[in-house]
Backbone as CSV, one residue per row, in Angstrom:
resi,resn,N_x,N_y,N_z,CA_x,CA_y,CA_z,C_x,C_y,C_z
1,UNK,-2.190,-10.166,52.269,-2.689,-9.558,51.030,-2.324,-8.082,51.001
2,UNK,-1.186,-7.661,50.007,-1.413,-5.691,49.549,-2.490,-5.289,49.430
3,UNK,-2.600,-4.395,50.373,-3.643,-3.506,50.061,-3.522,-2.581,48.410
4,UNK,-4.861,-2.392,47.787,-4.809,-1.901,46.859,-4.613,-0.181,46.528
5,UNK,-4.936,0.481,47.927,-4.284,1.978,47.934,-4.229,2.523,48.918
6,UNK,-2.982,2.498,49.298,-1.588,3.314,50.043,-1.613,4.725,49.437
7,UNK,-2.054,5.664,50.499,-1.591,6.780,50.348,-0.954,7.470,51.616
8,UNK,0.317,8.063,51.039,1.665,8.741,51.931,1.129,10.158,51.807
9,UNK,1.237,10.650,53.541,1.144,12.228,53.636,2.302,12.415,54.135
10,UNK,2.626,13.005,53.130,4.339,13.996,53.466,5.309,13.376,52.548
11,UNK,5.754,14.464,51.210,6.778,12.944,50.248,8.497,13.892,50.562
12,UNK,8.690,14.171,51.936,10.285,14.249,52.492,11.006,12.794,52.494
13,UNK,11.798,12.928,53.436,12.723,11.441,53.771,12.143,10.271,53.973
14,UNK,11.172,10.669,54.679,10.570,9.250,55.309,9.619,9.131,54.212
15,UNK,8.543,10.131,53.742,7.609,9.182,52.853,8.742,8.979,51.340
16,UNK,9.436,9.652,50.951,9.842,9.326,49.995,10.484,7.933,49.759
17,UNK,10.795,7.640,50.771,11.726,5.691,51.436,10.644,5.159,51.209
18,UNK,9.297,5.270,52.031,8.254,4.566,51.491,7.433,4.184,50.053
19,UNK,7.605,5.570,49.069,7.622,5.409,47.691,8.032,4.685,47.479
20,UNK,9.368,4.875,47.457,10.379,3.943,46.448,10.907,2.604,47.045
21,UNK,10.829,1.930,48.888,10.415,1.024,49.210,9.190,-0.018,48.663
22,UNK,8.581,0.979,48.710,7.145,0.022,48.193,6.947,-0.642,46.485
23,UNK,7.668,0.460,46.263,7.516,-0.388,44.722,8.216,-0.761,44.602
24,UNK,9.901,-0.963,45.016,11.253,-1.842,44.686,10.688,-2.766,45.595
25,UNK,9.694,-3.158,46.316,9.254,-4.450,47.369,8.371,-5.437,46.317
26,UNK,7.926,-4.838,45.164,6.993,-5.274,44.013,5.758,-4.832,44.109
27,UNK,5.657,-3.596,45.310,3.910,-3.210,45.042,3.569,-2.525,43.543
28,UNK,2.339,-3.108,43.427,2.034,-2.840,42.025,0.887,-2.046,42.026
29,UNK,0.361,-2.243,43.470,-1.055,-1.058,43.215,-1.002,0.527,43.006
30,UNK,-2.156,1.096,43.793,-2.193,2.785,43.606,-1.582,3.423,44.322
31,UNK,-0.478,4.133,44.018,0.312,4.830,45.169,-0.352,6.241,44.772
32,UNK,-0.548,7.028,46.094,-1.056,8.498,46.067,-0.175,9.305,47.492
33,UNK,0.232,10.270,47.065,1.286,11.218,48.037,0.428,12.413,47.474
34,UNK,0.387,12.862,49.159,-0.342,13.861,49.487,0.938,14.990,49.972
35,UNK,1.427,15.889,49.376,1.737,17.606,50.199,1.740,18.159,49.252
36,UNK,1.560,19.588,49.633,1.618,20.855,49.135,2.824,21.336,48.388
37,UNK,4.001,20.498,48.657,5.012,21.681,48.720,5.895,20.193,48.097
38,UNK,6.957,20.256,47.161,7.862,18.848,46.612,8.181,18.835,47.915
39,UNK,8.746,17.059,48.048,9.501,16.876,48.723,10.898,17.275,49.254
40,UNK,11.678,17.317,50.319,12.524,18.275,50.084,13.940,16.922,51.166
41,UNK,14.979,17.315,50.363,16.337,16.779,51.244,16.678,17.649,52.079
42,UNK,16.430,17.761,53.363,16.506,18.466,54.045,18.072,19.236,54.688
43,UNK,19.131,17.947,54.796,20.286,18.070,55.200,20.976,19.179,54.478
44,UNK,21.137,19.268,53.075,22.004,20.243,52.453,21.657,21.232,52.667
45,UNK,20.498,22.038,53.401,20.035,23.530,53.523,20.346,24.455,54.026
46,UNK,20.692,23.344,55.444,22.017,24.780,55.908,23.766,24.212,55.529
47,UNK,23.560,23.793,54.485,25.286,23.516,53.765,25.347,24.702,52.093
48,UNK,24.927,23.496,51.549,25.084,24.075,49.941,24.207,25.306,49.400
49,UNK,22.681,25.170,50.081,21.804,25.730,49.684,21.695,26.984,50.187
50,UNK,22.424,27.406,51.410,22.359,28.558,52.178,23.744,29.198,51.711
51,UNK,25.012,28.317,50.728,25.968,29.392,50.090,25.715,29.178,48.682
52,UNK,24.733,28.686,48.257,24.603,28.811,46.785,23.112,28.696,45.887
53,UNK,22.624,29.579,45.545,21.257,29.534,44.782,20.925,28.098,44.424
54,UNK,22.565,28.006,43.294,22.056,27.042,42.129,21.820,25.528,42.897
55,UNK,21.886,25.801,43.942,21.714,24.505,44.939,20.439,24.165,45.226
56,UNK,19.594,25.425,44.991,17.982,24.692,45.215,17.598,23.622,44.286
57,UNK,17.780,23.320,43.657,16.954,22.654,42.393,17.084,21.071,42.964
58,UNK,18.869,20.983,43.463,19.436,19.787,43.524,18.875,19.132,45.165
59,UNK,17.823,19.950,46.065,17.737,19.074,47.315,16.058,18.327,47.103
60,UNK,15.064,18.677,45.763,14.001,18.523,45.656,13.746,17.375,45.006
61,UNK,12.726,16.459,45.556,12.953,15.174,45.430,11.715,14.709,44.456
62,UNK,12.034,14.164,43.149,11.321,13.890,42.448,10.976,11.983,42.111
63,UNK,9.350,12.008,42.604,9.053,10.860,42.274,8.285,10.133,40.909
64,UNK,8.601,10.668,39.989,7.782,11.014,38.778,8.235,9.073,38.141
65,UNK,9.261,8.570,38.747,9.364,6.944,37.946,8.982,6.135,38.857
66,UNK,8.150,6.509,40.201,7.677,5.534,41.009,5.676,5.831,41.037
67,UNK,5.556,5.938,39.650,4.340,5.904,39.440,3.345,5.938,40.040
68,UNK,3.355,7.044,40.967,3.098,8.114,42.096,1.307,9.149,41.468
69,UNK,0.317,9.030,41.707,-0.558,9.843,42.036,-0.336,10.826,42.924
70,UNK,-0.001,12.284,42.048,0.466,13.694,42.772,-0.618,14.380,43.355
71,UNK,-1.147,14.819,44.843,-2.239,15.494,45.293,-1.076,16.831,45.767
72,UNK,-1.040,17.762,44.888,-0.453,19.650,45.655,-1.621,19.543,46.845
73,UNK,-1.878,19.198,47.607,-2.530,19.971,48.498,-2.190,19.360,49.754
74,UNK,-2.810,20.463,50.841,-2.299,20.208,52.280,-3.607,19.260,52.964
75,UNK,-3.065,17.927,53.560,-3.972,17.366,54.448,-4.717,17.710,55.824
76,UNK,-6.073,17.574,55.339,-6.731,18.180,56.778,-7.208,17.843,57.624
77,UNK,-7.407,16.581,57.143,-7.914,15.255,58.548,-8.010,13.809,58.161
78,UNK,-8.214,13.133,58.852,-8.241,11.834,58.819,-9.408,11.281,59.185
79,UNK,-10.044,10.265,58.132,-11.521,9.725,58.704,-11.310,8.237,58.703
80,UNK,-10.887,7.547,59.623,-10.640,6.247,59.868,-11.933,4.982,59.706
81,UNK,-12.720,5.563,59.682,-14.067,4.732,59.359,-14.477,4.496,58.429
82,UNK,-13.903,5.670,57.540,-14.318,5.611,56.099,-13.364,5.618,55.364
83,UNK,-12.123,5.581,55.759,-10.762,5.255,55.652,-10.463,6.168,54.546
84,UNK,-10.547,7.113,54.986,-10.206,8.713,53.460,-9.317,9.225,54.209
85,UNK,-8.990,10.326,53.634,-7.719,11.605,54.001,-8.268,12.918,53.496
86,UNK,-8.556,13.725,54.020,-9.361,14.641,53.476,-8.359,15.877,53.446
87,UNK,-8.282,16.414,52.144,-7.035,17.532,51.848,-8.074,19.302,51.618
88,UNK,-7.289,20.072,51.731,-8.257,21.800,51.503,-7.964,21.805,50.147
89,UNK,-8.277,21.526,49.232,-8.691,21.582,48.172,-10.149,20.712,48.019
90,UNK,-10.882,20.364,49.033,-11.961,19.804,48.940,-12.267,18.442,48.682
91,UNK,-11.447,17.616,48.311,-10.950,16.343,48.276,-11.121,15.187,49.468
92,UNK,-11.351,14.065,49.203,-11.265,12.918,49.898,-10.713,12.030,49.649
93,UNK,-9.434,11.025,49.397,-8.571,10.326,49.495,-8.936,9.484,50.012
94,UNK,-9.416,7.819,49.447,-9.584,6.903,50.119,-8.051,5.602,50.126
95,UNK,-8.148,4.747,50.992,-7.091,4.242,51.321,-7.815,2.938,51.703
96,UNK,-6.413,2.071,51.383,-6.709,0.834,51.960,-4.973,0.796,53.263
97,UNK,-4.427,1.294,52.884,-3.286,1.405,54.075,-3.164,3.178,54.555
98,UNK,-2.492,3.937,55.475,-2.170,5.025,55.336,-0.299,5.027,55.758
99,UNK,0.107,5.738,55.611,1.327,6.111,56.013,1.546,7.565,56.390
100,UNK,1.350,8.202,57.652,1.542,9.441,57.907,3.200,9.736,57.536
101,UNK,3.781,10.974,57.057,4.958,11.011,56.796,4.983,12.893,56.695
102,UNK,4.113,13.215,57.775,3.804,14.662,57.829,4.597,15.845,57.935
103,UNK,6.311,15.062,58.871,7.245,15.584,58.780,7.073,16.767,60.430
104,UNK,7.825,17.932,60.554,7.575,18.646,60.966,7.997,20.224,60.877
105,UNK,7.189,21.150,61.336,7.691,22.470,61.160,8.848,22.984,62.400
106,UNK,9.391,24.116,61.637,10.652,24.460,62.514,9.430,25.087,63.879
107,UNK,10.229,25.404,64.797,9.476,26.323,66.369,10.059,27.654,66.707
108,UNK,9.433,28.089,66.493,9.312,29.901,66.601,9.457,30.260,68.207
109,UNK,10.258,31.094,68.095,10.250,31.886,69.523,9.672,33.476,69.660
110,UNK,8.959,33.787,68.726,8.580,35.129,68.616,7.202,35.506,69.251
111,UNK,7.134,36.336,69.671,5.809,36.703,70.590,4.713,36.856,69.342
112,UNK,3.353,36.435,69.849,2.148,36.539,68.631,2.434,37.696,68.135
113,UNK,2.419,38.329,66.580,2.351,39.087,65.569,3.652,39.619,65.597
114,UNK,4.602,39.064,66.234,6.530,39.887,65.613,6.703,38.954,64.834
115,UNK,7.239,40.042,63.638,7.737,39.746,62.258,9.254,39.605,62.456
116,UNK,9.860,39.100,61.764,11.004,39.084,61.609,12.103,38.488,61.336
117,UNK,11.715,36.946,62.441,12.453,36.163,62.986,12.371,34.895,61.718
118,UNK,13.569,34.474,61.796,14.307,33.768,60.435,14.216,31.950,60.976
119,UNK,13.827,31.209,60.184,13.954,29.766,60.609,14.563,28.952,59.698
120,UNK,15.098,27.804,59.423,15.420,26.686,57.920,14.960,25.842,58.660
121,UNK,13.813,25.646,57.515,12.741,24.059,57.342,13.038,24.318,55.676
122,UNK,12.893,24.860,55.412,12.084,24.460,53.564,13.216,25.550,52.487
123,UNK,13.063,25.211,51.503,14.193,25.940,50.595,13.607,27.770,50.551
124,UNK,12.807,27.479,50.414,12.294,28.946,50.850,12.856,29.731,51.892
125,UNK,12.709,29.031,52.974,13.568,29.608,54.332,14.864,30.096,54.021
126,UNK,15.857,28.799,53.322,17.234,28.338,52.925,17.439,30.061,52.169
127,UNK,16.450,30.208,51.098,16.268,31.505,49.875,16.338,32.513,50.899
128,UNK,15.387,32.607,52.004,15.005,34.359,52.336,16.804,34.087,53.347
129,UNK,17.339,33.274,54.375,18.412,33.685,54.790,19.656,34.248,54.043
130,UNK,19.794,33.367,52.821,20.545,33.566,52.226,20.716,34.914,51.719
131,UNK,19.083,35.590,51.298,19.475,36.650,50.850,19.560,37.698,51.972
132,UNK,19.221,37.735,53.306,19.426,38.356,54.218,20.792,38.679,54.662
133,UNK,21.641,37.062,54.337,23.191,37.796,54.773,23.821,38.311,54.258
134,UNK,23.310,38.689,52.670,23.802,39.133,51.557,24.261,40.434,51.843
135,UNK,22.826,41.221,52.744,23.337,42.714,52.822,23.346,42.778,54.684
136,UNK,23.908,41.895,54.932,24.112,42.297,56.781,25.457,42.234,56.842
137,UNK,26.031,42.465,58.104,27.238,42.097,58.929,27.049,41.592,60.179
138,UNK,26.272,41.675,61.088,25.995,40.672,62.148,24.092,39.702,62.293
139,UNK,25.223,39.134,62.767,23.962,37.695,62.588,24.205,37.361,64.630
140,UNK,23.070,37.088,64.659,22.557,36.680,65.921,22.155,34.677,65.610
141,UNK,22.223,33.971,66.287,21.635,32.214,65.843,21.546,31.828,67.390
142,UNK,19.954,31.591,67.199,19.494,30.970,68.673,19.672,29.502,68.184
143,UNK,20.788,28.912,69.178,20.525,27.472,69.374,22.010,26.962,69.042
144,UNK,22.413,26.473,69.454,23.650,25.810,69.213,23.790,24.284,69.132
145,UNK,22.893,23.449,68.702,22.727,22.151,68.025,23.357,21.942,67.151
146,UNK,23.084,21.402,66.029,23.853,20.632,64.551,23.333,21.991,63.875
147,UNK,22.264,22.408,63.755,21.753,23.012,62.269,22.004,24.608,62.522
148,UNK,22.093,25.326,63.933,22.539,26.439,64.621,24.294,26.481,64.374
149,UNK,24.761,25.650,64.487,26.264,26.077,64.562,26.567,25.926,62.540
150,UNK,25.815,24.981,62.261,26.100,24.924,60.474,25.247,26.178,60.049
151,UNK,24.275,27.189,60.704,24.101,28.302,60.037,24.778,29.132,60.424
152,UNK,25.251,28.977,61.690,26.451,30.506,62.470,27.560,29.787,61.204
153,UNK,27.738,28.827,60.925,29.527,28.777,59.867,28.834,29.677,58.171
154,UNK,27.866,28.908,58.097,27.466,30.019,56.548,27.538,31.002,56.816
155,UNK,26.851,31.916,57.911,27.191,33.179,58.041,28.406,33.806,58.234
156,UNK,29.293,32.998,58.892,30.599,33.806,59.092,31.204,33.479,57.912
157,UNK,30.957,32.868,57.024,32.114,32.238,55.847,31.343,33.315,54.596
158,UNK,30.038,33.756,55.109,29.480,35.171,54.100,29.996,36.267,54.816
159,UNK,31.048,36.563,55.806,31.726,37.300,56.360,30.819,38.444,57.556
160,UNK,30.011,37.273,57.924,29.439,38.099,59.091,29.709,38.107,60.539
161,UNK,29.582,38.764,61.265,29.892,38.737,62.775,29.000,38.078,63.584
162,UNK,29.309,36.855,64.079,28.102,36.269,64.273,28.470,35.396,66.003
163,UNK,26.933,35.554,66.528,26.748,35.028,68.352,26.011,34.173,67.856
164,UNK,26.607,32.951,68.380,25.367,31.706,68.942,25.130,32.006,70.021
165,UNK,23.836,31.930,70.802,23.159,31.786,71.905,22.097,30.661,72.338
166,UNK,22.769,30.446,73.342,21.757,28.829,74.055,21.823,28.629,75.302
167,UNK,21.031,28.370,76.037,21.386,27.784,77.511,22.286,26.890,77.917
168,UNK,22.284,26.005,77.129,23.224,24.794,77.596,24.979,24.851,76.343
169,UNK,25.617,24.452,77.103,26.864,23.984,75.760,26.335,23.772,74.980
170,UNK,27.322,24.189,73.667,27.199,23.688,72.421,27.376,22.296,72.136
171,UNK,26.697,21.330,71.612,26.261,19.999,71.466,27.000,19.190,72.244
172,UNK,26.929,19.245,73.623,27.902,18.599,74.436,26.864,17.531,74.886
173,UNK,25.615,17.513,74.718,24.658,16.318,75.114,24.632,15.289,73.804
174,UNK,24.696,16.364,73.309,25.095,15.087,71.458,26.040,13.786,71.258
175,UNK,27.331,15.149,71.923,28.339,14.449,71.534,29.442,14.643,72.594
176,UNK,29.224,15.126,74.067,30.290,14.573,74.834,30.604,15.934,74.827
177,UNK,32.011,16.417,76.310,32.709,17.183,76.174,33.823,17.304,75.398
178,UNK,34.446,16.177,74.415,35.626,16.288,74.124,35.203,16.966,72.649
179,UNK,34.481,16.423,71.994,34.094,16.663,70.701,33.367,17.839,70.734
180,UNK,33.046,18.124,71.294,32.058,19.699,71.343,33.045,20.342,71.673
181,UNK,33.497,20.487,72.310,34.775,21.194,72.488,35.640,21.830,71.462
182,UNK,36.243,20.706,70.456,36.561,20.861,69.967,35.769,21.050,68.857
183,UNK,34.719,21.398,68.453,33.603,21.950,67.133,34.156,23.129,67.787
184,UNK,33.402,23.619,68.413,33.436,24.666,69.509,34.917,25.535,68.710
185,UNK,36.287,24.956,69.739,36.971,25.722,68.948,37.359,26.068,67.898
186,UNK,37.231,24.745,67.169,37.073,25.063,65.039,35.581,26.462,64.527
187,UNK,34.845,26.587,65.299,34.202,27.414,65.163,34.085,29.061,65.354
188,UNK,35.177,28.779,66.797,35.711,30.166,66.852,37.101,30.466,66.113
189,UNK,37.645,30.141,65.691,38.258,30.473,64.499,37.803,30.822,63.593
190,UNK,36.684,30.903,63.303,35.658,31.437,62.326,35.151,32.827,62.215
191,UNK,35.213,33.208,63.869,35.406,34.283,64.287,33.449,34.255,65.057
192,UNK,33.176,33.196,65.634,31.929,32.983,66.108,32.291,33.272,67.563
193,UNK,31.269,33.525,67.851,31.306,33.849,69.470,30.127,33.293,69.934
194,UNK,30.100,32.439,71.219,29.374,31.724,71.746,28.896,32.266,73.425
195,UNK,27.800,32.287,73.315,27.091,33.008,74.547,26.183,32.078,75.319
196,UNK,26.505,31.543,76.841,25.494,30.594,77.260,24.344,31.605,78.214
197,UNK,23.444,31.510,77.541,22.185,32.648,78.309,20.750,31.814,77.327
198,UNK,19.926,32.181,77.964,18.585,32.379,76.999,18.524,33.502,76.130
199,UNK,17.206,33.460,75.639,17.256,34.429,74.696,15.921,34.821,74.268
200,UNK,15.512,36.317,74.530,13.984,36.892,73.804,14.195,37.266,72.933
201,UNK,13.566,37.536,71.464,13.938,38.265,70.350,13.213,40.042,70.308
202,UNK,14.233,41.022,70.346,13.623,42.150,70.044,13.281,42.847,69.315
203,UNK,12.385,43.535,69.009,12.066,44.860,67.726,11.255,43.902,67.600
204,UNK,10.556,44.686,66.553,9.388,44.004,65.610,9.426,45.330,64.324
205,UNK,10.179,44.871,63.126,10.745,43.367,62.901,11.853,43.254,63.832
206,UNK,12.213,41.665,63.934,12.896,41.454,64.663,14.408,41.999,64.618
207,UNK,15.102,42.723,65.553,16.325,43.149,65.161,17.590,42.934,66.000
208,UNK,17.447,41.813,66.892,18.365,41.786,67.631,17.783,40.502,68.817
209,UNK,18.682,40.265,70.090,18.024,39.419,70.830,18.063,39.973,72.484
210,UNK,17.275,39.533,73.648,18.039,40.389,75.107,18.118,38.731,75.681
211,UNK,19.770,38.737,76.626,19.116,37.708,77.180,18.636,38.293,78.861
212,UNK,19.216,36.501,79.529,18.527,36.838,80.394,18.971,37.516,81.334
213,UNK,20.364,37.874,81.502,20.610,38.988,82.455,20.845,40.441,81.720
214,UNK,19.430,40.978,80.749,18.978,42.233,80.238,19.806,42.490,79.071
215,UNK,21.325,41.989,78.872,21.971,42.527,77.981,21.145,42.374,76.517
216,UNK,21.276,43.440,75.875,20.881,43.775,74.624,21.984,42.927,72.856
217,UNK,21.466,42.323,72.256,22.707,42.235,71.333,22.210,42.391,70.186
218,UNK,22.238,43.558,69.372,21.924,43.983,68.143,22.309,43.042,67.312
219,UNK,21.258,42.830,66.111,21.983,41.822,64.903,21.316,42.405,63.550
220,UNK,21.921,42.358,62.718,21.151,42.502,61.029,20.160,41.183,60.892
221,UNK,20.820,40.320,61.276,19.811,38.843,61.134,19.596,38.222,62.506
222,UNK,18.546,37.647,62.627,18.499,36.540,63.731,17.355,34.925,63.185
223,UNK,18.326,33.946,63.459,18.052,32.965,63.261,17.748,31.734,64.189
224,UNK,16.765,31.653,64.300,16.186,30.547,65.563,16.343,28.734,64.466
225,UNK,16.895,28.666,65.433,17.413,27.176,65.386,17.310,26.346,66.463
226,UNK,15.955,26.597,67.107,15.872,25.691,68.634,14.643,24.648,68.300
227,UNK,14.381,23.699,67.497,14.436,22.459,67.276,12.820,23.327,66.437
228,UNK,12.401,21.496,66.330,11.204,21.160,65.420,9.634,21.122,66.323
229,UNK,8.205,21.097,65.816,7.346,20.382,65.944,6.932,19.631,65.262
230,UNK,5.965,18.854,65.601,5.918,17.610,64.597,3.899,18.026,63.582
231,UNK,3.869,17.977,62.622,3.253,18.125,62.076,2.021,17.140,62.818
232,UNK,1.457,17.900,63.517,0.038,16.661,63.818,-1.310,17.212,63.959
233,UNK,-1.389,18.702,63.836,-2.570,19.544,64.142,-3.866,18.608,62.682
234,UNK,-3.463,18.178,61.724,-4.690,17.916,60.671,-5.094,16.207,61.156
235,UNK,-4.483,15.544,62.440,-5.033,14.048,62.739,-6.119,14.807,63.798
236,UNK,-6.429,15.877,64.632,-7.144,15.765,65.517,-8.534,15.367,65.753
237,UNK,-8.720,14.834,66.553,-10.385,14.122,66.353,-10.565,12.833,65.469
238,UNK,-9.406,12.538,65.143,-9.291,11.207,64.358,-9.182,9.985,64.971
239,UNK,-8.757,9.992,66.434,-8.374,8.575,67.028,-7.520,8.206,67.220
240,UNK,-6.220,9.043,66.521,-4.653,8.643,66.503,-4.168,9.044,67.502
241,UNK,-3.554,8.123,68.431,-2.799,8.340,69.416,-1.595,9.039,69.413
242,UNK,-1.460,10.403,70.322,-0.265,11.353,69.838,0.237,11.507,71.165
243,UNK,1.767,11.440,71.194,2.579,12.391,72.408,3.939,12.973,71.990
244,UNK,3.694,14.064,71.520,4.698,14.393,70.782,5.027,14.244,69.247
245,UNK,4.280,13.875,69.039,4.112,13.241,68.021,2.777,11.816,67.327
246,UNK,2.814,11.273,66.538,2.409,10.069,66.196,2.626,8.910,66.822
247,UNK,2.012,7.991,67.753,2.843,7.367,68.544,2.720,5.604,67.993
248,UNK,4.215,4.885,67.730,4.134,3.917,66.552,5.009,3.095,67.347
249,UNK,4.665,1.828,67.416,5.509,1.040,67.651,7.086,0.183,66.755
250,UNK,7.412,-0.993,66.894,8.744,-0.804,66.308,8.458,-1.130,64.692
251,UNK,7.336,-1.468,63.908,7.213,-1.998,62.947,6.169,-0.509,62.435
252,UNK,6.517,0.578,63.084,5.848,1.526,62.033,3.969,1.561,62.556
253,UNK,3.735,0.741,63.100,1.692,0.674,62.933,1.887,1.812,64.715
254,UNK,0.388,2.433,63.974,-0.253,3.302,65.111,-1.235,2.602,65.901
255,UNK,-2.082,3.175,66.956,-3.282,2.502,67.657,-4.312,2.098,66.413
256,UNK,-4.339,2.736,65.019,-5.550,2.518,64.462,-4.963,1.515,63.401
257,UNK,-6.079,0.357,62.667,-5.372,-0.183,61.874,-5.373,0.261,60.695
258,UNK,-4.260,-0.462,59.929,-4.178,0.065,58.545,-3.331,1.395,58.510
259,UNK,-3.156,2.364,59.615,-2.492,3.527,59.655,-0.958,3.463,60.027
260,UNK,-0.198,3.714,59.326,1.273,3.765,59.975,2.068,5.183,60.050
261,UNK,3.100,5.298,60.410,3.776,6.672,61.058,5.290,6.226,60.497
262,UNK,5.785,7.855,60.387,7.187,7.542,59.947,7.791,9.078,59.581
263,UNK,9.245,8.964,60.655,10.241,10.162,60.329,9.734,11.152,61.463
264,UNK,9.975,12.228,60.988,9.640,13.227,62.308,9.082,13.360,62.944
265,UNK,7.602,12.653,62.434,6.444,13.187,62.694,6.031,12.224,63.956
266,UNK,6.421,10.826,64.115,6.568,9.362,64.973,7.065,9.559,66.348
267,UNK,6.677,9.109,67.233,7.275,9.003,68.433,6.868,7.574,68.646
268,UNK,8.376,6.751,69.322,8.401,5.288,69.537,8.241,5.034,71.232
269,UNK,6.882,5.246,71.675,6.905,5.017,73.225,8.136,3.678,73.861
270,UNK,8.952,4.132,74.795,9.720,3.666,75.176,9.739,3.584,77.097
271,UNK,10.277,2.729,77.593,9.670,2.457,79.089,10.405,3.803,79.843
272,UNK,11.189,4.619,79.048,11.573,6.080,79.566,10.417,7.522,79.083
273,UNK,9.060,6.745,78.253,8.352,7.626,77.811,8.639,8.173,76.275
274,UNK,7.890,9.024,75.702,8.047,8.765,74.169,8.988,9.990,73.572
275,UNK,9.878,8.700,73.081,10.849,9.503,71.901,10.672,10.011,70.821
276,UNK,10.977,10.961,70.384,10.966,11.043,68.946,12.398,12.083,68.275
277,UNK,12.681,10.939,67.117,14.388,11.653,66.826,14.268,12.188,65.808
278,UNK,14.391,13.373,65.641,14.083,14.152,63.872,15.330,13.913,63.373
279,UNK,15.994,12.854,62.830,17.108,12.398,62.014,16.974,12.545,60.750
280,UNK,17.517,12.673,59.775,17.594,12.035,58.373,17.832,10.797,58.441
281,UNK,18.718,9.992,59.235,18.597,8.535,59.451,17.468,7.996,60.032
282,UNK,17.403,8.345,60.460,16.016,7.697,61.539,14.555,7.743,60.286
283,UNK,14.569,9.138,59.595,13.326,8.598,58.849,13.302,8.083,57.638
284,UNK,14.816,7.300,57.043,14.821,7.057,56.351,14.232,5.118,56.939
285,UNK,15.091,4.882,57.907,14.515,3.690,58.904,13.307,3.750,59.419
286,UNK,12.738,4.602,59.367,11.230,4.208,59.384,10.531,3.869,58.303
287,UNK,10.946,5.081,57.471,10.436,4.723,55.927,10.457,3.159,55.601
288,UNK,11.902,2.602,55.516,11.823,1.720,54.723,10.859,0.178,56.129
289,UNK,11.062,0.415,57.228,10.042,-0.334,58.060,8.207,-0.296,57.700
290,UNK,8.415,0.978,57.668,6.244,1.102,57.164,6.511,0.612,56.309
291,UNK,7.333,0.679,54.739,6.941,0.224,53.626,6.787,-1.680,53.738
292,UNK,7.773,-2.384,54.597,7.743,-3.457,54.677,6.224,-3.834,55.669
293,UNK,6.203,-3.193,56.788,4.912,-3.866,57.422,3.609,-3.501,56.371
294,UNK,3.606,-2.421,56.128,2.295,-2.125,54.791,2.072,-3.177,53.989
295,UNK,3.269,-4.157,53.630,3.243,-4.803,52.686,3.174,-6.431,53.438
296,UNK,3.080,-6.325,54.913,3.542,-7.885,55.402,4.479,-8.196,55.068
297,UNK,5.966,-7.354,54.390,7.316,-8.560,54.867,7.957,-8.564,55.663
298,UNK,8.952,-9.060,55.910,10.021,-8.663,57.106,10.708,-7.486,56.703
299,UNK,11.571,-6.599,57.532,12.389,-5.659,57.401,13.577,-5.823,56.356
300,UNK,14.084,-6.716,56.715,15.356,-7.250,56.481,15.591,-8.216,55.202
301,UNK,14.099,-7.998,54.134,14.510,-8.625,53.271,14.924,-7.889,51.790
């Protein structure tokens, strides 16, 4: 039997799959999505949106034909007994299924109260870098992953002088020595320079980085790009089992019933201990998994 109301916290990749899963599955009941902030396509932000304004409009994800109950507000806990969602606007959200889809925030490396330091999670972020490289010439980018080396290329292609810095190679755990390698050198042609050290951020505001054998490296910008957390501080005291995340088995359900997990926010305990992959693929495959177990069908139909 469908439950009669499903409400999604978080309408990004993963809850948005679940929207529009659930009702192309034939659910006909009350759908209610809970965040603060539109949903957002996350991938184009450090592409289109970080060399072009008119690009914000086009990554924000509108559910206005999946006959969607809109809550603007941020979720603040979970009451499993009484099966609500309780948001700071004073609100209680009752449910007959849940779908966490909380997503997660970028991770800061800045000491308590330094200002400065630059992150991309949200178009906002995408807005303040953009206009930062507008009037710089060197850029500093902690992290040399996927989303660190695609903001060191916006910056140098806005003609800045720009260091990646990271401990380890550039995505050589990703993707091997041959292929990193070769990013690697398509990148320094760009005129990027790659530094293997750690990294503290200095000034306040932030104006530069030291690593770890003292050297100093001045920057107009610095951009931390050393991964995600997972949105889970508003389940605490709720019962939901967390390590790293939301912890969900392969069909999406958590320890509690009726509650499911999906996209960043999920970790899939595995006999190596619990994973969790902040993909755009991955939460689109979760998405469309919660929407099917929510509903009792198979995956695959």
């Amino acid at each position: 039997m469908s439950p009669s109301d499903v409400v999604v916290v978080g309408g990004s990749t993963a809850g948005a799959t679940v929207l529009r899963d659930l009702r192309s599955r034939g659910y006909e009941g009350r759908l209610t999505l809970v965040d603060p902030e539109p949903g957002t396509n996350r991938p184009p932000l450090s592409k289109a949106v970080l060399a072009d304004a008119a690009a914000e409009d086009s990554v924000l994800m509108d559910h206005s034909s999946l006959d969607v109950e809109l809550v603007r507000a941020r979720a603040t806990g979970l009451d499993h007994a009484g099966r609500t969602v309780s948001t700071d606007d004073g609100a209680a959200h009752r449910f007959d299924a849940l779908v966490v889809a909380s997503g997660s925030r970028a991770r800061r490396i800045a000491a308590r109260g330094q200002t400065g330091e630059l992150v991309l999670r949200t178009v906002e972020d995408a807005r303040r870098v953009r206009e930062r490289f507008s009037d710089a010439s060197t850029a500093v980018i902690v992290g040399a992953g996927f989303l660190g080396l695609e903001v060191a290329t916006a910056a140098a292609t806005a003609g800045l002088r720009v260091t990646v810095v990271d401990v380890a190679p550039p995505l050589q755990r990703l993707l091997g020595d041959h292929l990193a390698t070769a990013i690697c050198e398509r990148a320094t042609t760009l005129g990027i320079d790659f530094r293997r050290s750690g990294a503290g951020l200095m000034g306040d505001p932030v104006r530069g980085v030291r690593l770890d054998d003292g050297e100093e490296l001045a920057a107009d910008v610095v951009v931390s790009c050393v991964g995600d957390e997972p949105v889970t501080d508003w389940l605490h005291g709720s019962g939901l089992e967390t390590d790293h995340g939301v912890v969900i088995d392969d069909h999406a359900r958590t320890n509690l019933s009726d509650v499911y997990a999906a996209g960043d926010v999920a970790t899939v305990r595995t006999p190596d201990g619990a994973v969790r992959r902040p993909f755009w693929a991955n939460a689109v495959a979760h998405g469309r998994v919660a929407a099917a177990t929510v509903l009792g069908q198979p995956v695959d139909t």
